[in-house]
DSSP file (Angstrom, degrees, kcal/mol; ACC not computed):
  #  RESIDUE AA STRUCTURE BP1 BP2  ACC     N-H-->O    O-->H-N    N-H-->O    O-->H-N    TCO  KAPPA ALPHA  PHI   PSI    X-CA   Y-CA   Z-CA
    1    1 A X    >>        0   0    0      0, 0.0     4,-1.8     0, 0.0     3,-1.5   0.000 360.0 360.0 360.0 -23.8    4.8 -158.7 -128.6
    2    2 A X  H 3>  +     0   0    0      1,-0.3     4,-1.9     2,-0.2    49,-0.1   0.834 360.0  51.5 -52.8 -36.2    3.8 -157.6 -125.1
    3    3 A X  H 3> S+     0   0    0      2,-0.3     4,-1.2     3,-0.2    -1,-0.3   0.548 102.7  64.6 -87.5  -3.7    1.6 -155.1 -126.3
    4    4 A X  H <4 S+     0   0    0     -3,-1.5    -2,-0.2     2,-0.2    -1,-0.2   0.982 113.3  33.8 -47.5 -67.7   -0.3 -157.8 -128.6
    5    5 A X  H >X S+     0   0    0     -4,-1.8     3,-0.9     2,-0.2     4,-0.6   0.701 113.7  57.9 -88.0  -4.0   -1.3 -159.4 -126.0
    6    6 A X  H >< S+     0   0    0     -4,-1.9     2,-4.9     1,-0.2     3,-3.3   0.967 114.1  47.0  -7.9-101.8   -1.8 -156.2 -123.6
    7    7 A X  T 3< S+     0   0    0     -4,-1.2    -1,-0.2     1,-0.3    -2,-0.2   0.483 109.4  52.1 -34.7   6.4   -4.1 -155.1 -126.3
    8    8 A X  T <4 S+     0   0    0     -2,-4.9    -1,-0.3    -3,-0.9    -2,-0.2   0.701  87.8  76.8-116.4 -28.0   -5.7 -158.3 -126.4
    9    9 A X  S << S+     0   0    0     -3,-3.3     2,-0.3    -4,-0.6    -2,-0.2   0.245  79.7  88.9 -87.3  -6.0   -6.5 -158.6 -122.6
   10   10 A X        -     0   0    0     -4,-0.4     4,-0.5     1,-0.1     0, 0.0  -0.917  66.1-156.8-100.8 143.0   -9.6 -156.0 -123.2
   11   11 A X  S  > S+     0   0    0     -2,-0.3     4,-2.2     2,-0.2    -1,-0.1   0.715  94.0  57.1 -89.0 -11.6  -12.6 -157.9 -124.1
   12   12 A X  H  > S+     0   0    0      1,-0.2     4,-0.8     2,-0.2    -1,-0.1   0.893 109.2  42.1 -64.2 -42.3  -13.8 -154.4 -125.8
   13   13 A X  H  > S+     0   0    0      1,-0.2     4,-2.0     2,-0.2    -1,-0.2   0.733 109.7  58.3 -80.1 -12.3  -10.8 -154.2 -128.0
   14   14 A X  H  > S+     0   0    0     -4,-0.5     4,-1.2     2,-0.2    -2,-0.2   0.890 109.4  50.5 -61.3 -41.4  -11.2 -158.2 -128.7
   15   15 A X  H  X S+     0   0    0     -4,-2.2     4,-1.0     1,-0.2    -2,-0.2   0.706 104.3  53.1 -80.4  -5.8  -14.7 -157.1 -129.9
   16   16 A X  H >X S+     0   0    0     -4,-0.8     4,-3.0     1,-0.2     3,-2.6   0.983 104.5  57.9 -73.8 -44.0  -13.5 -154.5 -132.1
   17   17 A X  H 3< S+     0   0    0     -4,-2.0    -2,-0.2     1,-0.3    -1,-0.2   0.826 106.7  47.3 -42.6 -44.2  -11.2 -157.0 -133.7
   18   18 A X  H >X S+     0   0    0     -4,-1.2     3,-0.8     1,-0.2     4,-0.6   0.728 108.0  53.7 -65.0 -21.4  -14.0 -159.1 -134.6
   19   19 A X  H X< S+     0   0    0     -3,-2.6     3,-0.7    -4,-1.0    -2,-0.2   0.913 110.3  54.3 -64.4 -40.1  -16.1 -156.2 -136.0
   20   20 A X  T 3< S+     0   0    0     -4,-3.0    47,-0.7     1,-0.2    -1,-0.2   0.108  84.1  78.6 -92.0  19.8  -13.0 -155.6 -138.0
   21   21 A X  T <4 S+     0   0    0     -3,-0.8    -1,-0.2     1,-0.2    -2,-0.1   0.744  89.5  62.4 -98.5 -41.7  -12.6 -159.1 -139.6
   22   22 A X  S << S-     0   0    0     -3,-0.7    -1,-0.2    -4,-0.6    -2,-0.2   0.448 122.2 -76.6 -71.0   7.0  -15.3 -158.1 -142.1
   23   23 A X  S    S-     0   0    0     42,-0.1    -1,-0.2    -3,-0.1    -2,-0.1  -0.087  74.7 -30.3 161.9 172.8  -13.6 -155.4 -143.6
   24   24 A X        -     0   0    0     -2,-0.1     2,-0.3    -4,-0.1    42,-0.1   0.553  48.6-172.2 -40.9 178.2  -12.9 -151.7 -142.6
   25   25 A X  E     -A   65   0A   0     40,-0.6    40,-8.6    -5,-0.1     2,-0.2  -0.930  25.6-109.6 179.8 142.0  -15.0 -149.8 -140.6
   26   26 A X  E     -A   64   0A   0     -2,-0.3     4,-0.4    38,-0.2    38,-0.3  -0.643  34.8-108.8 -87.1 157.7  -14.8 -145.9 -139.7
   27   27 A X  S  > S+     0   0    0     36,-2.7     4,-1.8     2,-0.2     3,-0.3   0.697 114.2  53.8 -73.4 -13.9  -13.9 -144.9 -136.3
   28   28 A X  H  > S+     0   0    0      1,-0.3     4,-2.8     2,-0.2     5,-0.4   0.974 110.5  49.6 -90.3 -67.6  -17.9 -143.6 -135.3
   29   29 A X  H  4 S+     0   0    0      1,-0.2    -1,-0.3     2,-0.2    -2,-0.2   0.463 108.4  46.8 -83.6  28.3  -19.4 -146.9 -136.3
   30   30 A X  H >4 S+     0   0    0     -4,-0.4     3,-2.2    -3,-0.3    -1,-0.2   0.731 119.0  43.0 -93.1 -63.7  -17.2 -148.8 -134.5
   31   31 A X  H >< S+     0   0    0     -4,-1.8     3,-0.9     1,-0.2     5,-0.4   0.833 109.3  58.6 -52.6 -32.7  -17.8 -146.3 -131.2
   32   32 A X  T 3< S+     0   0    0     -4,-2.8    -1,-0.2     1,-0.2    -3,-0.1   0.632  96.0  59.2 -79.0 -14.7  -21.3 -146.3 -132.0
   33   33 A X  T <  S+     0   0    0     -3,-2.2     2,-0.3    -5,-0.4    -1,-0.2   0.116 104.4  66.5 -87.6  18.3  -21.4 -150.5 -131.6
   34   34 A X  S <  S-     0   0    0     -3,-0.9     2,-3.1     2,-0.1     7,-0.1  -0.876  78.3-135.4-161.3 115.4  -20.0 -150.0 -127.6
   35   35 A X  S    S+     0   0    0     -2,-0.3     2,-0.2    -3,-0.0    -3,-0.1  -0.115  76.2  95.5-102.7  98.0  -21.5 -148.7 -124.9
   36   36 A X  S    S-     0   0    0     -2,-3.1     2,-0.2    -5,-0.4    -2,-0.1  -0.504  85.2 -87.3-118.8-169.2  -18.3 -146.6 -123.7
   37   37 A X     >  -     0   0    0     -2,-0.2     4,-2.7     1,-0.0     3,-0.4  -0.570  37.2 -97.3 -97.8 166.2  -18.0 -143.1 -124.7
   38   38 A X  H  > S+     0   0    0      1,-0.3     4,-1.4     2,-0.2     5,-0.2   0.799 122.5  51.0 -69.4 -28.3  -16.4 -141.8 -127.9
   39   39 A X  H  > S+     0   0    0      2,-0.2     4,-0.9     3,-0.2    -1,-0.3   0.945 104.6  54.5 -70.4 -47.7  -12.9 -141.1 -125.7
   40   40 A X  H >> S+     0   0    0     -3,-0.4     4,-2.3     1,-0.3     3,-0.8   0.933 105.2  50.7 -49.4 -83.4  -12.8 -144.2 -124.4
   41   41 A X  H 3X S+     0   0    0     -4,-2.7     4,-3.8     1,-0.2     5,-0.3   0.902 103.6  60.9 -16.7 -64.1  -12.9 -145.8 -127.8
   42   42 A X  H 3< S+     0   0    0     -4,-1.4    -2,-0.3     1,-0.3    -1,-0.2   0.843 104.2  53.2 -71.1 -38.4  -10.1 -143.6 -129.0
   43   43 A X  H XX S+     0   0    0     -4,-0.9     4,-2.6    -3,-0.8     3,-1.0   0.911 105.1  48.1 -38.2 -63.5   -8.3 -145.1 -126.5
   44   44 A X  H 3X S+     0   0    0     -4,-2.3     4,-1.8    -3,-0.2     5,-0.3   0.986 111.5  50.4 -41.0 -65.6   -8.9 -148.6 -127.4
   45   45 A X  H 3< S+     0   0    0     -4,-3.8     4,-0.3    -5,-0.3    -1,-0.2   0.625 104.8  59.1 -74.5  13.8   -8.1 -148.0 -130.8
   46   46 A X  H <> S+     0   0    0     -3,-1.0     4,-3.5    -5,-0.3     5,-0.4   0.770 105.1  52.3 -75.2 -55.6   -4.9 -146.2 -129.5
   47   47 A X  H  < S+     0   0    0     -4,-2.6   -40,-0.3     1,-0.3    -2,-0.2   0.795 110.0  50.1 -40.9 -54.2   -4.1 -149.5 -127.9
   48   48 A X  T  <>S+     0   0    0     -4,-1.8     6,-2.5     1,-0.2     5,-2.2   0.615 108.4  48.2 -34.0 -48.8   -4.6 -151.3 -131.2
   49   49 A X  T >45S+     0   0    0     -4,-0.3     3,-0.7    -3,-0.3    -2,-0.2   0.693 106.9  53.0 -71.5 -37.7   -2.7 -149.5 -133.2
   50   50 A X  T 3<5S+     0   0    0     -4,-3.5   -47,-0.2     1,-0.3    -1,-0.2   0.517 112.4  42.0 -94.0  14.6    0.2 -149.4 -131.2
   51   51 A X  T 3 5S-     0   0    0     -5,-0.4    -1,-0.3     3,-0.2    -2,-0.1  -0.090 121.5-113.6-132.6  29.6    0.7 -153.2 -130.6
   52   52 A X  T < 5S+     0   0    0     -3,-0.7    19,-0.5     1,-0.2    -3,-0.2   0.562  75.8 132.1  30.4  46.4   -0.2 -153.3 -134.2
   53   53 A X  S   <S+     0   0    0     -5,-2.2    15,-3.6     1,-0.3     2,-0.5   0.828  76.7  23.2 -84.2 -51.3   -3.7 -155.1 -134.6
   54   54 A X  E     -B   67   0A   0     -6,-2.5    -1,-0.3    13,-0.2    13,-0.2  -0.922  64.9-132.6-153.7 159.1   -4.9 -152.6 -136.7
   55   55 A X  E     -B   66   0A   0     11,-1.9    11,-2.8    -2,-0.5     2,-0.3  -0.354  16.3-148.3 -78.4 153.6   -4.4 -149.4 -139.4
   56   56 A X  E     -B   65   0A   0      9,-0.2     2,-0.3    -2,-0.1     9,-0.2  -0.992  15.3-179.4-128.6 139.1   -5.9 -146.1 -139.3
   57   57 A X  E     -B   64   0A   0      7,-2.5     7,-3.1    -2,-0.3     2,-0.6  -0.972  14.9-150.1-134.8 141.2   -6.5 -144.5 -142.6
   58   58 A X  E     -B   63   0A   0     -2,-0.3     2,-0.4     5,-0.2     5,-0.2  -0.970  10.9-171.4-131.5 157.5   -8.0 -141.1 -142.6
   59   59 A X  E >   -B   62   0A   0      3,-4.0     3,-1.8    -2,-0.6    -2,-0.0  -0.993  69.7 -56.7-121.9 104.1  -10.2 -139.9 -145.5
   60   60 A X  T 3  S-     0   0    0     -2,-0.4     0, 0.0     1,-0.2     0, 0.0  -0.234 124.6 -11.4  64.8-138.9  -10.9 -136.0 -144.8
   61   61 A X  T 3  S+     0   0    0     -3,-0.1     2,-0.4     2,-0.0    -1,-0.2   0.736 125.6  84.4 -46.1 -42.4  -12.6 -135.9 -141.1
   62   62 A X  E <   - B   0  59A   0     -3,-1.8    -3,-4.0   -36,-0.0     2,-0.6  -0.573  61.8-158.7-102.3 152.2  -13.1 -139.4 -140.9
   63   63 A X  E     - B   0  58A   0     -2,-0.4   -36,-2.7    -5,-0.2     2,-0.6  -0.880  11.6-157.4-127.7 122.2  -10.8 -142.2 -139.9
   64   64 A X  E     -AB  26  57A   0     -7,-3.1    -7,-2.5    -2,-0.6     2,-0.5  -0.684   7.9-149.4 -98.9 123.2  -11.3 -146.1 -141.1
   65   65 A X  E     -AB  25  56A   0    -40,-8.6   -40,-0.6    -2,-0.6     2,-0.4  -0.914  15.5-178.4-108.4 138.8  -10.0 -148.5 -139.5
   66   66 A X  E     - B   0  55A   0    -11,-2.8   -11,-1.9    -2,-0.5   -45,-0.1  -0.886  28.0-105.0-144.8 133.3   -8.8 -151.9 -140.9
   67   67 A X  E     - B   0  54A   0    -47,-0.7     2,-0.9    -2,-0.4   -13,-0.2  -0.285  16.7-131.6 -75.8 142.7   -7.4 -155.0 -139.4
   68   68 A X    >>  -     0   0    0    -15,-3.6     4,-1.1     1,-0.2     3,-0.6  -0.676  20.6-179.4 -78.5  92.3   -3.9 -156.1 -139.6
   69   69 A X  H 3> S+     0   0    0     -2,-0.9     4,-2.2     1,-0.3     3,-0.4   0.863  82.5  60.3-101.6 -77.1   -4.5 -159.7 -140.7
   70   70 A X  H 3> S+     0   0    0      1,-0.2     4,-1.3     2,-0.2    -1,-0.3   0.665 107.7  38.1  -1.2 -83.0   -0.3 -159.7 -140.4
   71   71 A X  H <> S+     0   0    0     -3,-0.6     4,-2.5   -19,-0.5    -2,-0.2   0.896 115.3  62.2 -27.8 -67.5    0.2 -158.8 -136.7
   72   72 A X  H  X S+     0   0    0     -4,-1.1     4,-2.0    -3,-0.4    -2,-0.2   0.754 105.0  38.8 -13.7 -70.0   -2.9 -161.1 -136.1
   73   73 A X  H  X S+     0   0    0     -4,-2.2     4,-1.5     1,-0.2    -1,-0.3   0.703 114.1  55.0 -95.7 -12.4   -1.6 -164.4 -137.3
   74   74 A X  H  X S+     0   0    0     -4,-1.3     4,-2.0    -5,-0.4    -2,-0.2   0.984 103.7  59.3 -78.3 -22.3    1.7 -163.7 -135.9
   75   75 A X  H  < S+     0   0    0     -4,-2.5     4,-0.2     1,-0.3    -2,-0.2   0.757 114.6  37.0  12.4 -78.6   -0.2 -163.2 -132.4
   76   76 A X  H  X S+     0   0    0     -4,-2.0     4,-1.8     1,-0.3    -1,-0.3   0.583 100.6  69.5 -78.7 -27.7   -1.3 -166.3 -132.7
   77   77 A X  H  < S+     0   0    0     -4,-1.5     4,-0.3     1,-0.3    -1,-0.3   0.801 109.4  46.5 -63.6 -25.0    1.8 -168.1 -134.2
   78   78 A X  T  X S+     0   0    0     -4,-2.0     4,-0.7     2,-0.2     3,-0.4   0.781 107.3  49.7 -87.3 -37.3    3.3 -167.4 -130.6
   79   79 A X  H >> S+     0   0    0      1,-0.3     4,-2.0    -5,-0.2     3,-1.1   0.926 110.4  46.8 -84.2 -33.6    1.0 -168.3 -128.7
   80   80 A X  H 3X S+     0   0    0     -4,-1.8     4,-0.8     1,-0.2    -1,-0.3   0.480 116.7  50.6 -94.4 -12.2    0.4 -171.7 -130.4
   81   81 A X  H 3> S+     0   0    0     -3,-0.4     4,-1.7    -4,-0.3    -1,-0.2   0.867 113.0  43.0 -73.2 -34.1    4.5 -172.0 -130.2
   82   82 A X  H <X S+     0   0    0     -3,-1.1     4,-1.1    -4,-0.7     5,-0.3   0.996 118.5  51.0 -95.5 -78.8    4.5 -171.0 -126.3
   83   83 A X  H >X S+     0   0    0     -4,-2.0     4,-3.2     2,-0.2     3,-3.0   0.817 112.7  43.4 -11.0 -94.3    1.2 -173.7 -126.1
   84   84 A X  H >X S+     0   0    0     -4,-0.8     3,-3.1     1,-0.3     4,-0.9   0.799 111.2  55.2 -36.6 -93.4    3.0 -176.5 -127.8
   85   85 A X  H 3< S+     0   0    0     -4,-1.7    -1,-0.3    -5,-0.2    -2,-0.2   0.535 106.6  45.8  32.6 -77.3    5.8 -175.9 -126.0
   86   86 A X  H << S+     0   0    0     -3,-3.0    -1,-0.2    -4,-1.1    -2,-0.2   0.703 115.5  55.9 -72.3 -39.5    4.3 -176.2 -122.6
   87   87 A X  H << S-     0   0    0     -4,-3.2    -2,-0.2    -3,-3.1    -3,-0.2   0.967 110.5-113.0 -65.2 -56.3    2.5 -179.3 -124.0
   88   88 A X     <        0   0    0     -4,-0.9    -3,-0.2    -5,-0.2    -4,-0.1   0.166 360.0 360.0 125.5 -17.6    5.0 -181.2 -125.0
   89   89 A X              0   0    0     -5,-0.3    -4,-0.1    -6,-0.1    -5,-0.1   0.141 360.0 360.0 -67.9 360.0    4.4 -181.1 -128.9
């Protein structure tokens, strides 16, 4: 779970997540919505992938990416456990 929230602690890869709530997206127009360079990206979405926010599917040349909806809401089920918790709730 550390690398959830690792990956989560970039606000670039936060924004990919949100790109990626409306459904797939290929790796160029996702790099083409940030300006870092196309390595940089690939990084991020190394980052993603391996704390397991999102799939890579490659079609030929190109590679789609899609979020893992799964990973996601357990993310969150932890944090809101750790929260409550802390609260008292």
């Amino acid at each position: 779970m550390s690398d959830v929230f690792r990956a989560l602690g970039h606000p670039v890869r936060r924004q990919v997540l949100r790109k990626l709530r409306d459904g797939p997206m290929t790796a160029g127009d996702l790099a083409a919505a940030f300006p870092v360079s196309k390595p940089t990206m690939s990084g991020h979405f190394n980052t993603l992938k391996e704390a397991g926010l999102i799939l890579a599917e490659r079609h030929g040349t190109t590679i789609r990416y899609r979020l893992n909806a799964g990973a996601a809401e357990e993310a969150v089920a932890l944090l809101m456990d750790i929260i409550g918790k802390e609260t008292g709730t």
